[in-house]
N, C-alpha and C positions, 0 to 999 in steps of 0.2 A: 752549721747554720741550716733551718730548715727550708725544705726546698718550697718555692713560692706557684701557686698556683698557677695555673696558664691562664693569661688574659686575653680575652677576644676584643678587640674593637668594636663600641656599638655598632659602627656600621656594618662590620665582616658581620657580624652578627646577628643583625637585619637581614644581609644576603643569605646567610646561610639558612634561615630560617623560612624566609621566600625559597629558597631552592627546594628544601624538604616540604615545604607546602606543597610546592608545585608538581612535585614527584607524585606526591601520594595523591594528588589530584589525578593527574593525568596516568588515569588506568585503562589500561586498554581494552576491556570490554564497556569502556563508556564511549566508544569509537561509534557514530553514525555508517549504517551499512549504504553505500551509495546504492541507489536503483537503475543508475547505467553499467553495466556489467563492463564498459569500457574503462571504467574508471575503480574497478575492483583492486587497481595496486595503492589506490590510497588507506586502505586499510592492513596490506598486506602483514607491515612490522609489529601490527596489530596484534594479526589473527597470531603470530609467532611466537607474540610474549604469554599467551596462555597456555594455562597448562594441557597438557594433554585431552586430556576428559573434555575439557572445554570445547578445545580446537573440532575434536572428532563431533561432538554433539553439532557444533555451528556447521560442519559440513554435512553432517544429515539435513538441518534444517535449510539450509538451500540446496543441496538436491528436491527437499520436496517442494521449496519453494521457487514459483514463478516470477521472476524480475520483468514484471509489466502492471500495468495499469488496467489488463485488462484481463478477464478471469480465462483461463484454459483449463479448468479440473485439476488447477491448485491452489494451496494458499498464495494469493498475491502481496508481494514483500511491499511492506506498507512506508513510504514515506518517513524521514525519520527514526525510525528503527534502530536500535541501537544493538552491538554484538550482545551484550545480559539480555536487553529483551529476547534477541533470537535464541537463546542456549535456555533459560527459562520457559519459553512456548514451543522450543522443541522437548525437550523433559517434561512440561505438562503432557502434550502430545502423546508422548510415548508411555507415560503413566498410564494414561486411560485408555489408551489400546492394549498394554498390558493386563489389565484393566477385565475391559472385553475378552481379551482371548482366555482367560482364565476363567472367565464367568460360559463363557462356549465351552471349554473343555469339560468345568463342572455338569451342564446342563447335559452334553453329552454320555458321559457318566451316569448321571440320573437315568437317560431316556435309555440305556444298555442293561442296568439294572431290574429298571422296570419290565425290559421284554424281558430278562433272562426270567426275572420273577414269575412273568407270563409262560411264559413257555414251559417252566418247570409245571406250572398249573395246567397246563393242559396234558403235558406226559404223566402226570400222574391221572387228572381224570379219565380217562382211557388208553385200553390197549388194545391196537387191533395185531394181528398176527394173520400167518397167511397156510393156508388149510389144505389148499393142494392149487398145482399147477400144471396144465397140459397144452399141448399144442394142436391146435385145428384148422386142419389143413382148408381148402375153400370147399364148401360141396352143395353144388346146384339143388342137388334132391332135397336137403336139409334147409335149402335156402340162406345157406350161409356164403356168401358171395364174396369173402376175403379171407386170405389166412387170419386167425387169430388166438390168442392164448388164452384160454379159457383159465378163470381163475377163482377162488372160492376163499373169503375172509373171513376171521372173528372176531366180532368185535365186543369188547367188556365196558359194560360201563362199572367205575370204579367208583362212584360219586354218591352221596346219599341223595340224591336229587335226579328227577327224569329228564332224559336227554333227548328233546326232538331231532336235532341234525349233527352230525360233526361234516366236518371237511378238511383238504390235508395233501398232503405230499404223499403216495408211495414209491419207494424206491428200489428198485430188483437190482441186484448185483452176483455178481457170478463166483465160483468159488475162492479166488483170490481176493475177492472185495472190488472189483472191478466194475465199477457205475453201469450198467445196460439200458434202463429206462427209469425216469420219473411218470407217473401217472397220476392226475388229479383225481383225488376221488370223492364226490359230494353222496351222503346219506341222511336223509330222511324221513327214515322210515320209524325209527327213533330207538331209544334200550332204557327198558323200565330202570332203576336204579340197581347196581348191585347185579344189576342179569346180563345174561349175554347173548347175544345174535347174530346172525349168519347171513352174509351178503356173497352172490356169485356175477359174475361182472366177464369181460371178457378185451384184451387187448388187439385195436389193430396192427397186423405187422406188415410191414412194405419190403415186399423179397426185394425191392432195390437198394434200403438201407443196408448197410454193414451189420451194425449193432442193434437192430431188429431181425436177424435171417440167426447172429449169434444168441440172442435172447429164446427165440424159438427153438434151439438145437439145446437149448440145458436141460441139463437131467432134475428133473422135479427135487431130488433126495441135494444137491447140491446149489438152489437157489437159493441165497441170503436175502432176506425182508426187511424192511425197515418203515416206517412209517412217522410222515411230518406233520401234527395236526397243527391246522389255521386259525379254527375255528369250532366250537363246540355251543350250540344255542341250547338251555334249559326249554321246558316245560312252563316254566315260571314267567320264559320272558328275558330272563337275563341271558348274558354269554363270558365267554371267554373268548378272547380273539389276540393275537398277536402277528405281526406283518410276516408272511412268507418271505 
């Protein structure tokens, strides 16, 4: 004999029907988030039934948000509010500051590029180099009234175009590579294109510094030179500049 199908009762049938409504109705991120923090456990079994991702998203978005009516330099949790609203306007939130900080890193990147571009453009339009170096002690008669290193530069210009001024970083270091002074050096006086010129200059040394008293004691044949330019102005008007 075959077997007879299961019969429900209109009414069980009714209920059960109401029940499974009810369920899928009552979802818990359609819970209104109370604005008294005293009464945050009526949401509790709420905040439970979500899933993960969820739960942690709604706890970012009340940490940044303010439970008042009244603004302190944060979002003020607005009246009615429901758990979706907050987990959606935190995920907006964090989109667009994703957003921004990607758009910063890029911009950054751009503006690193650029100097480096810069800066290759200027180590290539010149080279200065350093031609001799000596020490001079102070002397009354000579009217030189500090010690100082007397020092003698050349500089190239490497560029099809006339150079009124460069300016720049030099940097003395001792035979190790060991940094002893930066000196700013502005010229001028200008380098036809292609040619080269000769500038002599002179550093003050303070016998009470360390690493002045050391820079003055190097052997000429054992100073390492180096040179940072900043800035290089044409003839024309135009320049090359990139930030020191």
């Amino acid at each position: 004999m075959p077997a007879r199908p299961l019969q429900i009762a209109p009414a069980r049938r009714l209920a059960l029907i109401a029940l499974l409504v009810c369920a899928a109705c009552n979802r818990p991120d359609e819970a209104v988030i109370p604005t008294e923090p005293a009464t945050f456990d009526r949401i509790k079994s709420d905040i439970d039934r979500l899933s993960t991702v969820d739960r942690e998203a709604l706890m970012r978005y009340m940490v940044r948000t303010r439970v008042s009516t009244i603004p302190g330099g944060r979002v003020v949790l607005q009246p009615g509010t429901t758990i979706r609203q907050a987990i959606d306007a935190q995920r907006s939130f964090e989109a667009e500051q994703q957003a921004k900080e990607a758009a910063a890193v890029a911009l950054k990147e751009k503006i690193e590029l650029e100097r480096t571009d810069r800066r290759k453009a200027l180590d290539n339009a010149v080279q200065v180099v350093l031609l001799s170096f000596r020490y001079a002690p102070s002397d009354f008669e000579l009217r030189r009234y500090s010690n100082t290193v007397q020092i003698e530069l050349g500089i190239e210009n490497k560029t099809d175009r006339n150079i009124a001024g460069i300016q720049g970083i030099t940097v003395f270091r001792d035979l190790f590579g060991n940094e002893m002074r930066r000196v700013r050096l502005r010229y001028d006086k200008g380098v036809t294109a292609g040619k080269t010129v000769t500038w002599r200059g002179s550093i003050d040394v303070n016998q009470f510094d360390d690493k002045d008293r050391a820079l003055s004691q190097l052997e000429p044949a054992t100073v390492k030179f180096a040179f940072e330019p900043d800035m290089i102005v044409f003839r024309d008007g135009t320049s090359l500049k990139v930030e020191p």
